[in-house]
N, C-alpha and C positions, 0 to 999 in steps of 0.2 A: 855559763849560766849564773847570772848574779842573784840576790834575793833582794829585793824593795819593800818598802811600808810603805801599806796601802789606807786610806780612809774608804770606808765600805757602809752607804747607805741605802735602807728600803723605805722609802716613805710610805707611810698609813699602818707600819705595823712596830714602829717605834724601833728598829732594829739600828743603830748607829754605832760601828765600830771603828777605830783607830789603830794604827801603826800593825795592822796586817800582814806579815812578810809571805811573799809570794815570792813564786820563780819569777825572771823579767820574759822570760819565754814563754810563757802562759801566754799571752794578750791581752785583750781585754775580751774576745769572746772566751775566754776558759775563765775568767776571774773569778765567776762565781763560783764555779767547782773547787777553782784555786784556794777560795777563802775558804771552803766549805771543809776543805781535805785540812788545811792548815786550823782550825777551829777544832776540829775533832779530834786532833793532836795536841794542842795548849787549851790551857783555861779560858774559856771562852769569858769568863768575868772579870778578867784580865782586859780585854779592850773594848768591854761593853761602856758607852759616855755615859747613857743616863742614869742618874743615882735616885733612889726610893727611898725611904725609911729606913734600909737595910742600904747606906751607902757603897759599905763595901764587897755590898754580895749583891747583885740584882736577881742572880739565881735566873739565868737563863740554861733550859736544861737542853734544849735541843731546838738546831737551826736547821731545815732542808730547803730542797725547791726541788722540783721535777719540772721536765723537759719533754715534748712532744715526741713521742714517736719518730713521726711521721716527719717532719721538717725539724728537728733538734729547739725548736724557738721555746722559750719559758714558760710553764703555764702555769705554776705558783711557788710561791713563795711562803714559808710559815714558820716561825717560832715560838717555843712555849716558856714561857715565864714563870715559874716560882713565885715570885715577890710579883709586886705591881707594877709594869715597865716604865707608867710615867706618871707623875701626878697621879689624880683619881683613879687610874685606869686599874682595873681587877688582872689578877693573876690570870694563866690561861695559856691558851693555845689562841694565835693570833695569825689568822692567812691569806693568803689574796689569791685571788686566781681570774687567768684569761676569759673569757666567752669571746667566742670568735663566730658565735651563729645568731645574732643577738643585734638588736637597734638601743643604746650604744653597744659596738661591742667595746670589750675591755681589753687591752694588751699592752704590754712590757716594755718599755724603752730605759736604756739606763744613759745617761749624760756620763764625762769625765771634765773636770777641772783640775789643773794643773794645781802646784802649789799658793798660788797665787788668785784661784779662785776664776781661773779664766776656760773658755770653755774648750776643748782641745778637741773634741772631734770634729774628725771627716770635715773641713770649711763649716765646722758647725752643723753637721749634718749629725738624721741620726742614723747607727749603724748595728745590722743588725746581730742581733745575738749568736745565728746560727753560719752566719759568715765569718768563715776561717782565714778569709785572703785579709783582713784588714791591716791598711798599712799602721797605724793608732799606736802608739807605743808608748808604753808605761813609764812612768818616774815617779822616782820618790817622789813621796808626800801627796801624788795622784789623791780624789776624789772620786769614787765610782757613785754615783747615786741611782736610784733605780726604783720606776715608779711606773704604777698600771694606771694607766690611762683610755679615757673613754672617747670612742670618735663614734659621729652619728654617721650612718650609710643611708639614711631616706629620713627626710622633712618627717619630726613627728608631729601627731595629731594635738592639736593646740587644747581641742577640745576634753580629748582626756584626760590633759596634763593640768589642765586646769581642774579638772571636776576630783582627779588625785590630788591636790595639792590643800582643798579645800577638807578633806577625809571622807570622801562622799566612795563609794563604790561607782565608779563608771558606768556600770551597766544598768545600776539600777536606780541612775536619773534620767 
């Protein structure tokens, strides 16, 4: 079992880390735990990119995510910051989470690029977090990015969306 550096990103909660060493027998469906187990063990402000006011502290105090019960799939993701994680943005607790009973729902995909910035999974497919079999194999200097995304399941109403968009209460135009 070798150990790799991993780049390990969540988009929309500013979380961008660098040279993560993981097992290479993880996979890429354990990587998040992988980074998670290995973050709780070194300095997490050690491979945090984005720099604040406070360059060399961003003061990130704690990273989790939870996982479904029910099918192992991700249903969020959260980290608290100390300092400001980017730019303007306020100190905090910053998290995302799935809705899976919901017009859009929201759910988890994470992409991997190789060192080279190219896309490596599955024919470019995406794959999923709670699938153990994946043949996906890590290398150095990997990319993991990882981001909740909204898919619509039924046409929505034009009409509300419109009469929301204007700041009106739908119901009571």
């Amino acid at each position: 079992m070798a150990t790799i550096h991993l780049n390990f990103r969540v988009l929309g909660i500013y979380l961008d880390l660098r040279n993560v060493p993981i097992q290479t027998e993880e996979g890429v469906t354990l990587t998040i735990e992988g980074v998670m187990t290995q973050l709780k063990t070194l300095p997490l402000d050690d491979f945090y990119q984005y720099r604040t006011a406070s360059p060399s502290q961003p003061g990130i105090s704690d990273f989790d995510f939870s996982k479904s019960v029910k099918d192992g799939t991700l249903e969020n993701v959260q980290v608290r910051y100390a300092n400001p994680p980017k730019g303007e943005r306020p100190a905090g607790l910053y998290m995302l989470c799935d809705s899976l009973c919901s017009n859009p729902i929201l759910t988890w995909q994470y992409y991997v690029l190789d060192e080279n910035k190219q896309p490596k999974n599955e024919n470019d497919n995406f794959v999923a977090f709670s699938n153990p079999n994946t043949t996906l194999q890590l290398a150095e200097g990997d990319t993991i990015i990882w981001r909740l995304v909204s898919i619509l399941t039924q046409p929505v109403n034009e009409t509300e969306r419109l009469k929301a968009r204007m700041g009106a209460d739908p119901k009571t135009m």
